[in-house]
Jmol script that loads the backbone (N, CA, C; Angstrom):
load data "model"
ATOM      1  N   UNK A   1       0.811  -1.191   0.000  1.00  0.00           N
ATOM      2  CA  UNK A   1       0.000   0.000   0.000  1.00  0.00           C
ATOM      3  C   UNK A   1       0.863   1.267   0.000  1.00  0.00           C
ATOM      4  N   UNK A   2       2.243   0.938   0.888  1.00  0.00           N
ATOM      5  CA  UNK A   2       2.758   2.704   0.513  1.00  0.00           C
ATOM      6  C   UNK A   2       3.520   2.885  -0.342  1.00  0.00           C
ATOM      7  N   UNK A   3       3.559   1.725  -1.209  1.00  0.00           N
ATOM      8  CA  UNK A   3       4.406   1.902  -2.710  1.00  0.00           C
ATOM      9  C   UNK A   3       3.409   2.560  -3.756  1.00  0.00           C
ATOM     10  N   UNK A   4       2.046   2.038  -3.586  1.00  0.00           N
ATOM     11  CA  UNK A   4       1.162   2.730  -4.275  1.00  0.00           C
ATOM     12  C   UNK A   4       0.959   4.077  -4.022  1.00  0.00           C
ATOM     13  N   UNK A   5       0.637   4.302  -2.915  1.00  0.00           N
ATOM     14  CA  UNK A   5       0.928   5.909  -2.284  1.00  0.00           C
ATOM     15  C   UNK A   5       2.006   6.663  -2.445  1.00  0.00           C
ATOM     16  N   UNK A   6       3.414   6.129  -2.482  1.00  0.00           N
ATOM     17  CA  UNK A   6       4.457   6.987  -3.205  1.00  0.00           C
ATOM     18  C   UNK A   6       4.492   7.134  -4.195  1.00  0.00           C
ATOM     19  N   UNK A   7       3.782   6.216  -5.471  1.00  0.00           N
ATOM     20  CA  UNK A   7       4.073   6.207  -6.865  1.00  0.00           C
ATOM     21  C   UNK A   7       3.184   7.047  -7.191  1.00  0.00           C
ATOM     22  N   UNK A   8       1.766   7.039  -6.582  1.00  0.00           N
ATOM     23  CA  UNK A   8       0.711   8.211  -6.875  1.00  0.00           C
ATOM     24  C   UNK A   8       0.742   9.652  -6.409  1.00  0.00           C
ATOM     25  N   UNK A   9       1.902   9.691  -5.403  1.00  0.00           N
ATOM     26  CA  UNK A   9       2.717  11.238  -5.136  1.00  0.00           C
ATOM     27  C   UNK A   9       3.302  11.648  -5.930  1.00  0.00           C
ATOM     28  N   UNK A  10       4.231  10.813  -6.601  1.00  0.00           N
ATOM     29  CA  UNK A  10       5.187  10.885  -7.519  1.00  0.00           C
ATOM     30  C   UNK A  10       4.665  11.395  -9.031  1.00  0.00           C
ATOM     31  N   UNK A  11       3.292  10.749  -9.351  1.00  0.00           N
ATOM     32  CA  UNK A  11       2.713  10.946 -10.500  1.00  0.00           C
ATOM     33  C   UNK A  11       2.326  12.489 -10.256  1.00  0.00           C
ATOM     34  N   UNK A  12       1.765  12.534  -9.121  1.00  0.00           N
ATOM     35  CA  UNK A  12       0.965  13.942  -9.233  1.00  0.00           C
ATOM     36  C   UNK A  12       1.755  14.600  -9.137  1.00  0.00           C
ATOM     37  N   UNK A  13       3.242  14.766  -8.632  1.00  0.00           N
ATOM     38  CA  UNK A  13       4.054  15.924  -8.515  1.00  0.00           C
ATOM     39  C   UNK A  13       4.981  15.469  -9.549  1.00  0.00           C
ATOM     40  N   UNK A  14       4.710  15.215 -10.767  1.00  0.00           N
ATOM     41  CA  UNK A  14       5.844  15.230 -11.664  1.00  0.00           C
ATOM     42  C   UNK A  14       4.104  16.170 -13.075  1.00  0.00           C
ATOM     43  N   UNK A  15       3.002  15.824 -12.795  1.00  0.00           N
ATOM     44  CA  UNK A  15       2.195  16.283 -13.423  1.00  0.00           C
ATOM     45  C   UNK A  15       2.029  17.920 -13.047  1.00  0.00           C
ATOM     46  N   UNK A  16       1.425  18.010 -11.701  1.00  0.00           N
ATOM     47  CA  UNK A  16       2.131  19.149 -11.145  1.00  0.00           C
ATOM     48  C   UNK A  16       3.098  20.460 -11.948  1.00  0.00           C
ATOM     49  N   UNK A  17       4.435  19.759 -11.120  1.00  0.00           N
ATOM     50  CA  UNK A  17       5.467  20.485 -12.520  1.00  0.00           C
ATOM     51  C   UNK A  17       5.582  20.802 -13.925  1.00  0.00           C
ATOM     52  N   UNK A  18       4.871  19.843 -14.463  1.00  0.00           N
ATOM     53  CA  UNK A  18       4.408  19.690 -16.146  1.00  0.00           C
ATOM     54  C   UNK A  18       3.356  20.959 -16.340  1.00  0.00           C
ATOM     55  N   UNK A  19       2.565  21.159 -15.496  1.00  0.00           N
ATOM     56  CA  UNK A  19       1.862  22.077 -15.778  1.00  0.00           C
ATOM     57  C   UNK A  19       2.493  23.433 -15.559  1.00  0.00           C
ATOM     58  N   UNK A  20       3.358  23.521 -14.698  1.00  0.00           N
ATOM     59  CA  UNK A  20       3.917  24.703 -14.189  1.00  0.00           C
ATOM     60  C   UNK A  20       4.808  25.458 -15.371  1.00  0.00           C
ATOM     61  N   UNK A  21       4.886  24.407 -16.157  1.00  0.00           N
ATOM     62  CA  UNK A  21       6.446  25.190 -17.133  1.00  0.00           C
ATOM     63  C   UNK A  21       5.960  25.724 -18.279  1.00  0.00           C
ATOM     64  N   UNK A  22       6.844  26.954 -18.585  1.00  0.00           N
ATOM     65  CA  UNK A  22       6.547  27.582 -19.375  1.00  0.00           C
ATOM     66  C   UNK A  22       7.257  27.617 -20.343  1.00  0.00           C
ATOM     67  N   UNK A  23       6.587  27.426 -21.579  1.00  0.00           N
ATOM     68  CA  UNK A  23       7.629  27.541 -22.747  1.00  0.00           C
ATOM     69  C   UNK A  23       7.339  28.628 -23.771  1.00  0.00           C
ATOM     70  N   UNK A  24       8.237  29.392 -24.036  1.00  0.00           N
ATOM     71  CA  UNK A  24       8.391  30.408 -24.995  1.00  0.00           C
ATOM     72  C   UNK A  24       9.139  30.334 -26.396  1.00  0.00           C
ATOM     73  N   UNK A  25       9.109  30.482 -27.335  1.00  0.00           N
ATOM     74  CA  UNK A  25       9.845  30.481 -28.303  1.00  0.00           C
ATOM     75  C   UNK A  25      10.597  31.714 -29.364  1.00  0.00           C
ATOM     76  N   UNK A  26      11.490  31.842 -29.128  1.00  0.00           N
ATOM     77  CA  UNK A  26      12.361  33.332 -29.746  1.00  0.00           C
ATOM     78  C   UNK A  26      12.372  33.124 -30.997  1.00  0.00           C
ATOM     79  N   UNK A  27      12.090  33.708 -31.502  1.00  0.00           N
ATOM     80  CA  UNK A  27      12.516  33.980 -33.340  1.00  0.00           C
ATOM     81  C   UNK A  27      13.032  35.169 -33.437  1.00  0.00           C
ATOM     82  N   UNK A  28      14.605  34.873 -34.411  1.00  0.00           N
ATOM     83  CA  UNK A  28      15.267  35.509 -35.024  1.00  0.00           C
ATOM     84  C   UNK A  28      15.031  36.100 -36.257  1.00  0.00           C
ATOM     85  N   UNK A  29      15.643  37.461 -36.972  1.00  0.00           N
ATOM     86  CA  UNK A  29      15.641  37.602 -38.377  1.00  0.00           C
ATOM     87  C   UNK A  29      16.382  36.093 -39.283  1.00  0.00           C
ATOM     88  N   UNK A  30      16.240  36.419 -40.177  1.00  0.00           N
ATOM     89  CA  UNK A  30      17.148  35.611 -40.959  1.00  0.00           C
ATOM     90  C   UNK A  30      17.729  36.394 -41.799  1.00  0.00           C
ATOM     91  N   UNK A  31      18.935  36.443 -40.799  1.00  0.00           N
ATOM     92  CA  UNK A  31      20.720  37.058 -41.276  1.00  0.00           C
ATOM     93  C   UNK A  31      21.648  36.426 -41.273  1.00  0.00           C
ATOM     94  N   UNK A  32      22.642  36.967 -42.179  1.00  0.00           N
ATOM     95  CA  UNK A  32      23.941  36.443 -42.552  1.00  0.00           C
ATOM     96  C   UNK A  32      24.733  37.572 -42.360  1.00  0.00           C
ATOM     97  N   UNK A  33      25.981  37.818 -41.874  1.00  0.00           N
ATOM     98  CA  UNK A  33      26.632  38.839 -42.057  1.00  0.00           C
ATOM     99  C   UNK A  33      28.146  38.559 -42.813  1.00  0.00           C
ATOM    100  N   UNK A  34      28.701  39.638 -43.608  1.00  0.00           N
ATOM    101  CA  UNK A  34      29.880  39.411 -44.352  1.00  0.00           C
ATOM    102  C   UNK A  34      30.717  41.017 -43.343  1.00  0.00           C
ATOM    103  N   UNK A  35      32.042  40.055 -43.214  1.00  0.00           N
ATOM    104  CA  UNK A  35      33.269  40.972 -42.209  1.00  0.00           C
ATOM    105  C   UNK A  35      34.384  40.967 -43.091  1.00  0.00           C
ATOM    106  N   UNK A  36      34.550  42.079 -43.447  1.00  0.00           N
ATOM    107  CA  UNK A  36      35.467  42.355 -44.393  1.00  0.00           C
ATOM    108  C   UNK A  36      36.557  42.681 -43.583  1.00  0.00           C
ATOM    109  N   UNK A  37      38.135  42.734 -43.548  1.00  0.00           N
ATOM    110  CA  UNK A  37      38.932  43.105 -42.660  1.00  0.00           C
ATOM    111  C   UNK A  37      40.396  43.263 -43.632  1.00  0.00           C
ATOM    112  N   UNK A  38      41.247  43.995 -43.279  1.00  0.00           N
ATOM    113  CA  UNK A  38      42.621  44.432 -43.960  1.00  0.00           C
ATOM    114  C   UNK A  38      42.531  46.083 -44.217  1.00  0.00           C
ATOM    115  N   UNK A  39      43.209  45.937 -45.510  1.00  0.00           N
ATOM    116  CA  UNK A  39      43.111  47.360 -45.901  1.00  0.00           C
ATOM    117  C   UNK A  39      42.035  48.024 -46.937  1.00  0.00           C
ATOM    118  N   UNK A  40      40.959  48.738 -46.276  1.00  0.00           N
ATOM    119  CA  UNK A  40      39.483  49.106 -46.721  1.00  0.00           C
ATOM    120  C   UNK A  40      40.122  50.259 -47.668  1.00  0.00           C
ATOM    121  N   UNK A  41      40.918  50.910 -47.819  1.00  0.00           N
ATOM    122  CA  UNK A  41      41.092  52.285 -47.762  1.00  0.00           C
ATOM    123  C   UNK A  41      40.777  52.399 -49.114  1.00  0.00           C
ATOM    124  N   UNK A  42      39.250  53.608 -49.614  1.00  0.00           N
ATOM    125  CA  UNK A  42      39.573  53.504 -51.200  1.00  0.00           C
ATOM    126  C   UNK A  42      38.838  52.307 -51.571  1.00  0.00           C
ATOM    127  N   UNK A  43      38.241  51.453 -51.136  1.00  0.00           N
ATOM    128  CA  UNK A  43      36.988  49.975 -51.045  1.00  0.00           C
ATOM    129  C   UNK A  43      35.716  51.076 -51.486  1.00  0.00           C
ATOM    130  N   UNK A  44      35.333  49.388 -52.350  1.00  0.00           N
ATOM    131  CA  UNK A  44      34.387  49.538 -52.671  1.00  0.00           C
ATOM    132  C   UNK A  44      33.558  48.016 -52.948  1.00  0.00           C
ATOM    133  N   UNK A  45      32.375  47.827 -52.705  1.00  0.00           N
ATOM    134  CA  UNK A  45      32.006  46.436 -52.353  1.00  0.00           C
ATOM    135  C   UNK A  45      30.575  46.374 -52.923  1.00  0.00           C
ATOM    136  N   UNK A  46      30.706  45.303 -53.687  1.00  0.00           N
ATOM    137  CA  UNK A  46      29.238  44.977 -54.382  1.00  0.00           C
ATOM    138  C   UNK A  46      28.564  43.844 -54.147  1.00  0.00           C
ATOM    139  N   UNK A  47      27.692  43.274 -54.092  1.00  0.00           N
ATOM    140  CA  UNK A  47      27.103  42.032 -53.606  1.00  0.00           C
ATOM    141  C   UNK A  47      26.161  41.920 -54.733  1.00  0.00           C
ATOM    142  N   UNK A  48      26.163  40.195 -55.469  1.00  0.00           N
ATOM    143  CA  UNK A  48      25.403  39.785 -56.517  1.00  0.00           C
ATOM    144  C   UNK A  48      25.459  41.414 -57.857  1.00  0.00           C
ATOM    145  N   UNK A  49      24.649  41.617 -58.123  1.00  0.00           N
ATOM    146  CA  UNK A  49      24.399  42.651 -59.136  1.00  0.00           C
ATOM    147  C   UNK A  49      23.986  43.789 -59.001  1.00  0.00           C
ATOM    148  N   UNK A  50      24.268  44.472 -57.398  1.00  0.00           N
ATOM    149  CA  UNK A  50      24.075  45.630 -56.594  1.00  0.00           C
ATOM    150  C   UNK A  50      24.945  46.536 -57.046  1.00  0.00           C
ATOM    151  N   UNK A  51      24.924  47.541 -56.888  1.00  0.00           N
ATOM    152  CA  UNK A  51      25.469  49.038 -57.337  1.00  0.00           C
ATOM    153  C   UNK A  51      26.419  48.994 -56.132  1.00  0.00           C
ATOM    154  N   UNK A  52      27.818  49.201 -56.694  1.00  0.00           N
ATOM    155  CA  UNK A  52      29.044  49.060 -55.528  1.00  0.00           C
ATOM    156  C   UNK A  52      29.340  50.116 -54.463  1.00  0.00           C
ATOM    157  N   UNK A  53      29.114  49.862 -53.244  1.00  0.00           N
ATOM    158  CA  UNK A  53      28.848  51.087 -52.339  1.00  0.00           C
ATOM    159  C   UNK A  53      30.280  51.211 -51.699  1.00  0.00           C
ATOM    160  N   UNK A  54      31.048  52.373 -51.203  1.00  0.00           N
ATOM    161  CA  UNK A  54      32.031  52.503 -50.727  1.00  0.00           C
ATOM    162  C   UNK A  54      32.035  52.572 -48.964  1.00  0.00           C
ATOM    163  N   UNK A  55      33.076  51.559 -49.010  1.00  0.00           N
ATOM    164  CA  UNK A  55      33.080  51.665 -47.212  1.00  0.00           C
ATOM    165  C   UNK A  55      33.525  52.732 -46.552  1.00  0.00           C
ATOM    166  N   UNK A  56      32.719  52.933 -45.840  1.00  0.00           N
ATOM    167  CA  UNK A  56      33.074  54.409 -45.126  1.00  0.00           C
ATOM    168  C   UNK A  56      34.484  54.797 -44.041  1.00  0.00           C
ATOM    169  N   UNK A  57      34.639  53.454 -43.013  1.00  0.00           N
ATOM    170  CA  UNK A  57      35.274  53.415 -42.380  1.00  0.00           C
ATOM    171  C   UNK A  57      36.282  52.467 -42.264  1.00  0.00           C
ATOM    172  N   UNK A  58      37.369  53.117 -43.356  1.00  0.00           N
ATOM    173  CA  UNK A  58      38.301  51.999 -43.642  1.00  0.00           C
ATOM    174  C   UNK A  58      39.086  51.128 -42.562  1.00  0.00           C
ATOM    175  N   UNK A  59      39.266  51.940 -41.364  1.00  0.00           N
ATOM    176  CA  UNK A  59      40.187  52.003 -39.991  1.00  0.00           C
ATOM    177  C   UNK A  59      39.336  50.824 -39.459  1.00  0.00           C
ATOM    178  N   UNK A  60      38.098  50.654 -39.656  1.00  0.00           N
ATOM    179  CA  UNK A  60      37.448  49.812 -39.153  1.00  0.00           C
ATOM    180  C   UNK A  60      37.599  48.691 -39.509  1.00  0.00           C
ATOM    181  N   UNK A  61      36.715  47.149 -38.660  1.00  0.00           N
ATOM    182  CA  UNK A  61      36.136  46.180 -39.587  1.00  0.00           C
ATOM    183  C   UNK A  61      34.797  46.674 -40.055  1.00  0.00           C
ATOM    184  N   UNK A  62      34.403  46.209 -41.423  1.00  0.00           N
ATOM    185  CA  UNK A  62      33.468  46.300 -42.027  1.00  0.00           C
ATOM    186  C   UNK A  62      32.241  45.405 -41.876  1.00  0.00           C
ATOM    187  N   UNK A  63      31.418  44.938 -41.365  1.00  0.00           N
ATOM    188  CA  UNK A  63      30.227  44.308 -41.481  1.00  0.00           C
ATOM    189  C   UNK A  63      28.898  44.944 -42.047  1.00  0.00           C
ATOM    190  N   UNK A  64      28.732  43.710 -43.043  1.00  0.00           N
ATOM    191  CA  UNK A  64      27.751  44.166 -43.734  1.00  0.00           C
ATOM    192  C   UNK A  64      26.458  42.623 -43.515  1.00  0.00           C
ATOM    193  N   UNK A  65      24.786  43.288 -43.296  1.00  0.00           N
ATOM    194  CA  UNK A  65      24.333  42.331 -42.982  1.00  0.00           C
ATOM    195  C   UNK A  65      23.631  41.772 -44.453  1.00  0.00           C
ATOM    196  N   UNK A  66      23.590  40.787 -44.522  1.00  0.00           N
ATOM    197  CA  UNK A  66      22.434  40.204 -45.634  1.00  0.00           C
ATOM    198  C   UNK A  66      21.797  39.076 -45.524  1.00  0.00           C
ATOM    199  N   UNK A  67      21.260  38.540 -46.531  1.00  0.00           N
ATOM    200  CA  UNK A  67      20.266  37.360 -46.646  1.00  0.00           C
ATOM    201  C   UNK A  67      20.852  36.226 -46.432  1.00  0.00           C
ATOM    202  N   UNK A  68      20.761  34.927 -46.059  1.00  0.00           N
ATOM    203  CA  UNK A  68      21.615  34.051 -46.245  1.00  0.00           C
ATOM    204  C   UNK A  68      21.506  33.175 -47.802  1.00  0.00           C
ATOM    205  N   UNK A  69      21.940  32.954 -48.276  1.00  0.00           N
ATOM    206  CA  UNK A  69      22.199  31.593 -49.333  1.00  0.00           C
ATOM    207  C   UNK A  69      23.320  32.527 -50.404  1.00  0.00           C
ATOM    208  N   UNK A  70      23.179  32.153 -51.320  1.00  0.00           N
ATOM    209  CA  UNK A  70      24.885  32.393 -52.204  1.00  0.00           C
ATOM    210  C   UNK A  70      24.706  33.471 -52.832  1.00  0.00           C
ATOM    211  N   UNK A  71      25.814  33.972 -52.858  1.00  0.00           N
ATOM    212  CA  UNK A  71      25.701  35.535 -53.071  1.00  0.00           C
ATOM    213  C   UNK A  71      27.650  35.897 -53.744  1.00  0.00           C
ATOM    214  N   UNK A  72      27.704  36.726 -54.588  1.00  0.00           N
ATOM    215  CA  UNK A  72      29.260  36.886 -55.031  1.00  0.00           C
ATOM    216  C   UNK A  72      29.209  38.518 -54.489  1.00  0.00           C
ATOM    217  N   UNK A  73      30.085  38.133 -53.745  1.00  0.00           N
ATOM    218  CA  UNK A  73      30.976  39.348 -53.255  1.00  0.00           C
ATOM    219  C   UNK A  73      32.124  39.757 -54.270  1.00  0.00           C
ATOM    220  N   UNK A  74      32.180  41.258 -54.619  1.00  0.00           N
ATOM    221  CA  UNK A  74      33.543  41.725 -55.171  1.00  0.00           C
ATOM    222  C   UNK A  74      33.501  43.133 -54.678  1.00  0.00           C
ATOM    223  N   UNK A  75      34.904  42.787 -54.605  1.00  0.00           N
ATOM    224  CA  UNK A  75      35.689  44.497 -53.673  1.00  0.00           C
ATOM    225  C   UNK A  75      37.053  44.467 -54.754  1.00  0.00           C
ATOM    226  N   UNK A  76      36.355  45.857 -54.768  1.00  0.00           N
ATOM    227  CA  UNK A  76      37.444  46.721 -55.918  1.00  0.00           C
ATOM    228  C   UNK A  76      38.023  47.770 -55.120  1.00  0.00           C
ATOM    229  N   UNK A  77      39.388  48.511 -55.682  1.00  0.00           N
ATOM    230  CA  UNK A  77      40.199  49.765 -55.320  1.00  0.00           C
ATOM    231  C   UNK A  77      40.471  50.544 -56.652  1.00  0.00           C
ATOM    232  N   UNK A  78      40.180  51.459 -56.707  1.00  0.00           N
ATOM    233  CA  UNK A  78      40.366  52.193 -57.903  1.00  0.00           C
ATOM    234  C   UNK A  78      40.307  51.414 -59.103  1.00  0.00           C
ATOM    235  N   UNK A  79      39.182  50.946 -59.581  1.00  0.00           N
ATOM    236  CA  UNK A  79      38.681  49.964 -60.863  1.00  0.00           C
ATOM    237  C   UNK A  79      39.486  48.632 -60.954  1.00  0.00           C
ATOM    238  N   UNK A  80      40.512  48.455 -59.817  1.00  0.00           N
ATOM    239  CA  UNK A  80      41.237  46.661 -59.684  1.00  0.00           C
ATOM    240  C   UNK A  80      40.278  46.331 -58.693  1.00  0.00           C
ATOM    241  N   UNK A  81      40.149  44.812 -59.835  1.00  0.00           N
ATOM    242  CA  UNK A  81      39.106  43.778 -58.438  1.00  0.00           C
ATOM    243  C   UNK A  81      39.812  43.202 -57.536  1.00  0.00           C
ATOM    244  N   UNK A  82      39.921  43.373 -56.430  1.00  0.00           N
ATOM    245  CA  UNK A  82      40.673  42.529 -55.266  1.00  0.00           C
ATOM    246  C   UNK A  82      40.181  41.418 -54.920  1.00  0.00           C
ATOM    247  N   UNK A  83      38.868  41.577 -55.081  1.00  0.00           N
ATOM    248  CA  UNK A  83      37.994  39.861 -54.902  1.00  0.00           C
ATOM    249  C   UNK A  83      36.822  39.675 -54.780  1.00  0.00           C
ATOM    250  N   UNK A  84      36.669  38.775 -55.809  1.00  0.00           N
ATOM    251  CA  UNK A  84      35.811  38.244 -56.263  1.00  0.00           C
ATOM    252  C   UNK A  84      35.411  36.907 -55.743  1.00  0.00           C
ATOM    253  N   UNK A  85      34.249  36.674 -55.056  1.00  0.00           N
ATOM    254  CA  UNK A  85      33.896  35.215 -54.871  1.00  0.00           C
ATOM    255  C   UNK A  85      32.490  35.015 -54.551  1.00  0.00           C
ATOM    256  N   UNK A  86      32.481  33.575 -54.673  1.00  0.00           N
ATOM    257  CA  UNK A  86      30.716  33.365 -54.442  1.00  0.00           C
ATOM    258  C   UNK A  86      31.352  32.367 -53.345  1.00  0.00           C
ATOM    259  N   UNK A  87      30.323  33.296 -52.248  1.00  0.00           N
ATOM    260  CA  UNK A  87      29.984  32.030 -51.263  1.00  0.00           C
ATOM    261  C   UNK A  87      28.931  31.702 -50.856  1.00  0.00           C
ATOM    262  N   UNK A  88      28.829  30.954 -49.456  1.00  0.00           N
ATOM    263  CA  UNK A  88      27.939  30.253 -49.134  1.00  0.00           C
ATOM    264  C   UNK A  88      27.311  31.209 -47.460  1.00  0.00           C
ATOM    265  N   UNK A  89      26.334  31.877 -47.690  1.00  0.00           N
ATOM    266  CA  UNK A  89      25.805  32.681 -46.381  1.00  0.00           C
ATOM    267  C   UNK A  89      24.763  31.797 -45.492  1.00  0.00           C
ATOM    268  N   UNK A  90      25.375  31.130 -44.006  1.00  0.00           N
ATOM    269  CA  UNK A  90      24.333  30.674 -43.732  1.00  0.00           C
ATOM    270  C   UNK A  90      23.374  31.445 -42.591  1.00  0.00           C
ATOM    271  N   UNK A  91      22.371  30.935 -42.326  1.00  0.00           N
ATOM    272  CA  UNK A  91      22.084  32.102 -41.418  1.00  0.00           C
ATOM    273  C   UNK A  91      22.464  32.386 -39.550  1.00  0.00           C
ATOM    274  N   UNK A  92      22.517  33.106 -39.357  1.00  0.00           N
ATOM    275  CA  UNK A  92      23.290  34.162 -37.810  1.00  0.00           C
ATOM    276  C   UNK A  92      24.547  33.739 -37.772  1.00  0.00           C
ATOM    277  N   UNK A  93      25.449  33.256 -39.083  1.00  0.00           N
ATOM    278  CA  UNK A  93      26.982  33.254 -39.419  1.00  0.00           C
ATOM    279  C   UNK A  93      27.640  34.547 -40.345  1.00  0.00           C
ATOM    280  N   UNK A  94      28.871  34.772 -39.566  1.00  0.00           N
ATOM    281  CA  UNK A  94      29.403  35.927 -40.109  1.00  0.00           C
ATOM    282  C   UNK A  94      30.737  34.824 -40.592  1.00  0.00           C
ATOM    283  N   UNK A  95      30.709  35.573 -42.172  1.00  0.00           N
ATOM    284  CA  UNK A  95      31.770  35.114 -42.879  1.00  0.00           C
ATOM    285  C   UNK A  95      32.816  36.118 -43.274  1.00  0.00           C
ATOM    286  N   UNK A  96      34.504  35.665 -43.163  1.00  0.00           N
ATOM    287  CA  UNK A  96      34.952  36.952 -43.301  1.00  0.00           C
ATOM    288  C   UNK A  96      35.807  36.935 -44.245  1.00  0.00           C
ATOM    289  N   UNK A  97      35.990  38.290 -44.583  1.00  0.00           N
ATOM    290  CA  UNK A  97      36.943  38.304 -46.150  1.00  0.00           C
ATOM    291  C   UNK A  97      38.345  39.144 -45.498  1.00  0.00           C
ATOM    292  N   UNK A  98      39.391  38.527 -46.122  1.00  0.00           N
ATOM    293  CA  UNK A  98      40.764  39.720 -46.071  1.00  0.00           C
ATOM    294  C   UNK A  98      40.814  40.076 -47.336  1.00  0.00           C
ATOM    295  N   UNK A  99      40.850  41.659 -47.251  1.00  0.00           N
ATOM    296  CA  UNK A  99      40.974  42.329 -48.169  1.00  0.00           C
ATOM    297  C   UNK A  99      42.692  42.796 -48.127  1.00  0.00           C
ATOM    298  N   UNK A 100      43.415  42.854 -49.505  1.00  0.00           N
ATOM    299  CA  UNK A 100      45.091  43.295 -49.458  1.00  0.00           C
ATOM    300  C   UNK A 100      44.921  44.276 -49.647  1.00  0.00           C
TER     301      UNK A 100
END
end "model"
wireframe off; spacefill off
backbone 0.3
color backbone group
């Protein structure tokens, strides 16, 4: 009899708790970020078939946020391409480029 009585304590205070908990769920954007790093100075950076915008703060690192899936990055200095590539953006990963 008090095995039954502990196991039926046991049930109700594990049901109990079950009811008590709370679950929430966070959702994120879906971002990718690209970190450009070296020498910005005079950069200029285009993504897929975008109009090439110049980085402002060369002294800096550069992060730029975007979409995730494949995308070609090219960074030019005075009309030389320094680099060109297609990669792979996944999402809340920052991928980084050295620029010479």
């Amino acid at each position: 009899m008090k095995k039954y009585i502990i196991g039926s304590l046991m049930l109700l205070l594990l049901f109990i708790a079950g009811c008590a908990t709370n679950r929430g769920a966070v959702q994120h954007e879906d971002a990718a970020y690209l970190k450009l790093t070296g020498n910005l100075e005079n950069t200029f950076l285009a993504i897929d078939d975008n109009a090439p915008v110049q980085i402002e703060e060369p002294d800096k690192n550069f992060v730029y946020q975007l979409k995730p899936g494949i995308h070609i990055i090219t960074v030019t200095r005075n009309g030389e391409v320094l680099v060109k590539r297609e990669l792979y953006f996944d999402d809340q990963i920052t991928r980084e480029v050295a620029v010479k």
